[in-house]
C-alpha positions as CSV (number, residue, x, y, z in Angstrom):
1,X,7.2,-14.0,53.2
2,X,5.8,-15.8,50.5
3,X,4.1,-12.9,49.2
4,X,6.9,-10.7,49.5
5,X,9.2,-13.5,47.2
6,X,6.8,-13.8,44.5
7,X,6.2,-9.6,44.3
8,X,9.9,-9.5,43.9
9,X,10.1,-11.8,41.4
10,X,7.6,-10.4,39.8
11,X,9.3,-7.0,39.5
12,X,12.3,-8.8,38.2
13,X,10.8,-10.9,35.4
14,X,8.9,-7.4,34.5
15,X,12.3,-5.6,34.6
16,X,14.0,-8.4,32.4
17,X,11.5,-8.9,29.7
18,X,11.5,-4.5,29.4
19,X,15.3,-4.9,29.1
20,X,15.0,-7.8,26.8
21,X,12.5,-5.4,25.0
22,X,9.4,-7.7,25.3
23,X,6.9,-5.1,26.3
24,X,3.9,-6.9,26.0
25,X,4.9,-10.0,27.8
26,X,6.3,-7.3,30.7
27,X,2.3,-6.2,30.8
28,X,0.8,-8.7,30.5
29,X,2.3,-11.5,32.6
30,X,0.2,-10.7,35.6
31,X,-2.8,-11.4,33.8
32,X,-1.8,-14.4,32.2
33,X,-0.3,-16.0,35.2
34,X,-3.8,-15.4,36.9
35,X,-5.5,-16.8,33.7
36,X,-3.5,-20.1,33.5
37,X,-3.8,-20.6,37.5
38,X,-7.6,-20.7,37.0
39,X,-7.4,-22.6,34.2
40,X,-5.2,-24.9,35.6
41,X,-2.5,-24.9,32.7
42,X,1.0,-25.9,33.2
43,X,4.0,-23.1,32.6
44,X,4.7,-24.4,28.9
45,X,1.1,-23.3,28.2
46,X,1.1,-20.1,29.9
47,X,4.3,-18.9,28.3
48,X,2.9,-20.0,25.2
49,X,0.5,-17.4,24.9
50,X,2.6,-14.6,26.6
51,X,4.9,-15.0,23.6
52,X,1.4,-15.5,21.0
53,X,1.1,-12.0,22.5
54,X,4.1,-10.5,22.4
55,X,4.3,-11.5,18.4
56,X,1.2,-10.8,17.7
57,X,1.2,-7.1,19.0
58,X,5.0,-6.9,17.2
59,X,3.1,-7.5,13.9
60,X,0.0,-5.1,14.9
61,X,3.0,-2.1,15.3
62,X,4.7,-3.9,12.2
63,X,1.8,-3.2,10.0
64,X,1.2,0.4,11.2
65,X,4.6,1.5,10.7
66,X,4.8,-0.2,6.9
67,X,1.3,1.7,6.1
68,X,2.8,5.2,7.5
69,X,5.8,4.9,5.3
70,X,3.5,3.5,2.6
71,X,1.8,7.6,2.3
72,X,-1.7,6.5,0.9
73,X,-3.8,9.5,0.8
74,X,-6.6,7.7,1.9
75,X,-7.2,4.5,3.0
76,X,-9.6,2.2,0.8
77,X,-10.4,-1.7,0.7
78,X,-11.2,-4.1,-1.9
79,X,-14.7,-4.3,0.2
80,X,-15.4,-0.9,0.0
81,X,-15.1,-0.8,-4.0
82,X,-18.7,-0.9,-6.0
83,X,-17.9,-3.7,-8.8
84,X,-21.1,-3.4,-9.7
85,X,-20.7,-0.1,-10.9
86,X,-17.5,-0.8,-12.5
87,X,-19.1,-4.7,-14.3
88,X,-15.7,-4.7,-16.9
89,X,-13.3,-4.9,-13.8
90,X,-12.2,-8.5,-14.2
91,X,-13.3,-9.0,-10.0
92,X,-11.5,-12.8,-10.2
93,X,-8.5,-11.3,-10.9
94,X,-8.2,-8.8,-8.4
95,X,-9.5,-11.1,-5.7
96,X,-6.3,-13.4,-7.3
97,X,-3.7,-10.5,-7.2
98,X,-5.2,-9.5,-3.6
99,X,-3.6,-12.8,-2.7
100,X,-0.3,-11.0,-3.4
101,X,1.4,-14.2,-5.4
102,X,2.2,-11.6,-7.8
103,X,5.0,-9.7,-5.6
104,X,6.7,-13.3,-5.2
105,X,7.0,-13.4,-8.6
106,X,8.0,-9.8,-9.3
107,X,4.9,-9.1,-11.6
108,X,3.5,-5.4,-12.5
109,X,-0.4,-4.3,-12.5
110,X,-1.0,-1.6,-14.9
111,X,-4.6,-0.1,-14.5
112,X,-5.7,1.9,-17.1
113,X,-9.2,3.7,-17.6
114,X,-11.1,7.1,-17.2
115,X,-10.6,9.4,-14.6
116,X,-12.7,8.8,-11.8
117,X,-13.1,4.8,-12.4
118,X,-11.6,3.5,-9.2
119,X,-8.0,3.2,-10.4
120,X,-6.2,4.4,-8.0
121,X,-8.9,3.1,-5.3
122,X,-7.7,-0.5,-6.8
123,X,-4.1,0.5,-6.1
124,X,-4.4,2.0,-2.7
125,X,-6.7,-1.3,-1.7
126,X,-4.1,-4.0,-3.4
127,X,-1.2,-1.8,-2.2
128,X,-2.4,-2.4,1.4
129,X,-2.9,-5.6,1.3
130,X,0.5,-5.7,0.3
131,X,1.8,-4.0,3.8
132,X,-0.6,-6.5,5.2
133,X,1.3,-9.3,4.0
134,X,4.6,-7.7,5.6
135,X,5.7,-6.0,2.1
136,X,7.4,-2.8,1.8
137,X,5.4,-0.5,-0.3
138,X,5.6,3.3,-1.1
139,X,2.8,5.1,-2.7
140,X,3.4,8.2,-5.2
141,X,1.3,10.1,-7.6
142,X,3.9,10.6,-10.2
143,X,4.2,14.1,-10.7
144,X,5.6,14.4,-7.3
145,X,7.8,11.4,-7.7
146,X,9.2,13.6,-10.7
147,X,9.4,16.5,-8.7
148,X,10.9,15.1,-5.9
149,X,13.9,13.2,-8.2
150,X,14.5,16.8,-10.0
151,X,14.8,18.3,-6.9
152,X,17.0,15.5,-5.3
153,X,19.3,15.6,-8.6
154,X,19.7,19.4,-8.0
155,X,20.9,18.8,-4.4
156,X,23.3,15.4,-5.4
157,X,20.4,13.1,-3.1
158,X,20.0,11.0,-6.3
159,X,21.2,8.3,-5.3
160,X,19.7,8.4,-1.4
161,X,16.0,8.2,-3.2
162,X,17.3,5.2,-5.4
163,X,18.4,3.1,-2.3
164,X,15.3,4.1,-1.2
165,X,13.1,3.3,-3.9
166,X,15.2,0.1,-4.4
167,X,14.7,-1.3,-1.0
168,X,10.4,-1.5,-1.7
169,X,8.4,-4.7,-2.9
170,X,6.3,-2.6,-4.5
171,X,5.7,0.9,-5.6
172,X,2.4,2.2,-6.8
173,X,2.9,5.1,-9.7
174,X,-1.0,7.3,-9.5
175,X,-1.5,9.1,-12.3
176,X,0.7,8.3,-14.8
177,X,-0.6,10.7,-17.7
178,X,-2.2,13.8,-16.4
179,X,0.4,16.3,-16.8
180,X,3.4,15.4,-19.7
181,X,6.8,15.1,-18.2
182,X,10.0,17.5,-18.6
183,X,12.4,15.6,-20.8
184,X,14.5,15.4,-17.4
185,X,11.8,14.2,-15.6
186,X,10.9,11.5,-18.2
187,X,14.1,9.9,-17.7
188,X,14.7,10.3,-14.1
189,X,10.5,8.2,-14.1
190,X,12.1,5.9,-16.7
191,X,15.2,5.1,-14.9
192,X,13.2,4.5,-11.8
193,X,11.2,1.8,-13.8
194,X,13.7,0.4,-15.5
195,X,15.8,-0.1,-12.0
196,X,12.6,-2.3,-10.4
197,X,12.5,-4.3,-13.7
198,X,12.8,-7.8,-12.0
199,X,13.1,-6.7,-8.7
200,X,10.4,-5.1,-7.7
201,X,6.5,-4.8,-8.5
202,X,5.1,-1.7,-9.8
203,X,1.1,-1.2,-9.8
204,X,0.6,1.9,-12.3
205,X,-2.8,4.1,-12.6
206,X,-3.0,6.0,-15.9
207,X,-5.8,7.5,-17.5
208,X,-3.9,7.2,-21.4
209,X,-4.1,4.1,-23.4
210,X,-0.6,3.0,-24.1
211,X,-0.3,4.3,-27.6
212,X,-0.6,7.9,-26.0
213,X,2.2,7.5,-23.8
214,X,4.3,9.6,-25.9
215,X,2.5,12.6,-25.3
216,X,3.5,12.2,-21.1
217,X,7.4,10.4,-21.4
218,X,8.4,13.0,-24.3
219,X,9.6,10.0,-26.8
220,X,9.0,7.1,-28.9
221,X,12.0,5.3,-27.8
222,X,11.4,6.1,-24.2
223,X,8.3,4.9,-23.8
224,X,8.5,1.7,-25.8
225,X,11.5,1.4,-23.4
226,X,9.1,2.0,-20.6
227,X,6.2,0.2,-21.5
228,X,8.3,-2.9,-22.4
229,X,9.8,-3.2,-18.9
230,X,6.4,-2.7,-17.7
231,X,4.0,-5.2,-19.6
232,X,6.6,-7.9,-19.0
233,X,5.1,-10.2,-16.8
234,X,2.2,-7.9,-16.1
235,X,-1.0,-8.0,-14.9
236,X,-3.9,-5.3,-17.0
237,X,-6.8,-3.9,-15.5
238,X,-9.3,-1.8,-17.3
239,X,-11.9,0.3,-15.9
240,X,-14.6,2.0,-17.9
241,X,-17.7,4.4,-17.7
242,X,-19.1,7.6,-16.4
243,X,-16.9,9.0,-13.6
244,X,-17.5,8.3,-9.8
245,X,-17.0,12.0,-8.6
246,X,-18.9,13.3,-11.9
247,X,-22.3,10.7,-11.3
248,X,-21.8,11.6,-7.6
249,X,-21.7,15.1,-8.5
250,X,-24.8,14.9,-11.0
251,X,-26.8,13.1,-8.1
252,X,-26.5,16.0,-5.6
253,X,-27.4,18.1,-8.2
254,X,-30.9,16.8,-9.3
255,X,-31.6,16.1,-5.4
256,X,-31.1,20.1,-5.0
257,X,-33.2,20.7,-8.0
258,X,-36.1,18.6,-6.3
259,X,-35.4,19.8,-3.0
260,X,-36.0,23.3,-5.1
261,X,-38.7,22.7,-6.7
262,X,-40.7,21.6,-3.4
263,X,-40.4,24.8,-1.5
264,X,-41.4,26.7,-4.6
């Protein structure tokens, strides 16, 4: 009989905690019952760590979700970057902004070298660590952040991708400077940053020092507009040097010219 009480109950609590929508405590209960009867732990203990699991695997799903709806193209770390190839990259101050103090505050990172200097690879990595630290974050490459507010305006969505946009802690603007904006599309990018002035953090890649911003947001009065906004309260990163993809590129190339000469 005793048996039979305690498989019931068992089904119950199961039953409640799925209703209550605890999953994890649902599945693991058994377990942890077992675990605190050999340990000899009293019920405040054991439902202790039921609940230390049910939050932690809360925040585990947490975390995946905000990285989905964050779109990197790739994921990349702070430990996976080479400072030593990139000695100019001011490493105490990324290791400081990794802390993510600067989203508190509301503060921008601009990043602005070369292409193929581990920009947007310092982006990506600090943008994670943002969704880490429970922050909303959206990544674009801005060309299709321009295309996709053109295309929105046509179809009256305007204002759906401004809540949405609105609602981040921080969006990351890739490659600010490659290809030079329609005069539409330079004010539908400008609005976007002037709308996060203050209210959100914006970390910008761009391969242009500022002074050739024109050339992208069409204007002298937009840009100084833009760039005001943007170096208020702002933390600059530069990277220099050959690029990654072109030194990788030259390496493969002189080990298939040895490889050649070999077998001749």
């Amino acid at each position: 009989m005793t048996n039979k009480r305690e498989t019931k109950a068992t089904v119950l609590v199961k039953h409640h905690l799925k209703q209550l929508r605890l999953p994890t405590m649902a599945s693991e209960c058994d377990s942890l019952a077992e675990q605190a009867a050999r340990d000899n732990q009293d019920h405040l203990a054991y439902l202790l760590k039921l609940t230390e699991r049910e939050l932690i695997e809360r925040e585990r799903k947490s975390a995946e979700r905000r990285l989905k709806a964050a779109r990197f193209p790739a994921h990349k770390t702070l430990d996976q970057f080479d400072f030593s190839a990139q000695p100019t990259v001011n490493k105490p101050l990324v290791a400081q902004l990794a802390a993510g103090d600067y989203l508190g505050s509301r503060e921008n990172i601009l990043l602005v070298g070369p292409s193929g200097t581990g920009k947007s690879h310092l982006a990506i990595s600090l943008a994670i660590n943002a969704c880490s630290q429970g922050k909303r974050v959206r990544f674009w490459r801005v060309t299709e952040l321009i295309t996709c507010l053109l295309e929105a305006k046509e179809e009256r969505q305007l204002l759906r991708i401004r809540n949405q946009l609105a609602k981040l802690d921080l969006l990351v603007l890739d490659e600010l400077g490659y290809v030079p904006a329609s005069k539409a599309g330079a004010e539908l990018l400008f609005d976007v940053i002037a709308t996060a002035y203050e209210r959100n953090s914006i970390i910008v890649t761009t391969n242009l020092p500022f002074e050739n911003w024109p050339e992208v947001l069409g204007n002298q009065r937009l840009t100084g507009a833009a760039l005001d906004r943007l170096t208020h309260r702002c933390h600059i990163i530069e990277t220099k040097g050959e690029s990654y993809r072109l030194k990788d590129a030259k390496r493969r190339s002189g080990k298939a010219q040895k490889a050649k000469k070999k077998t001749a």
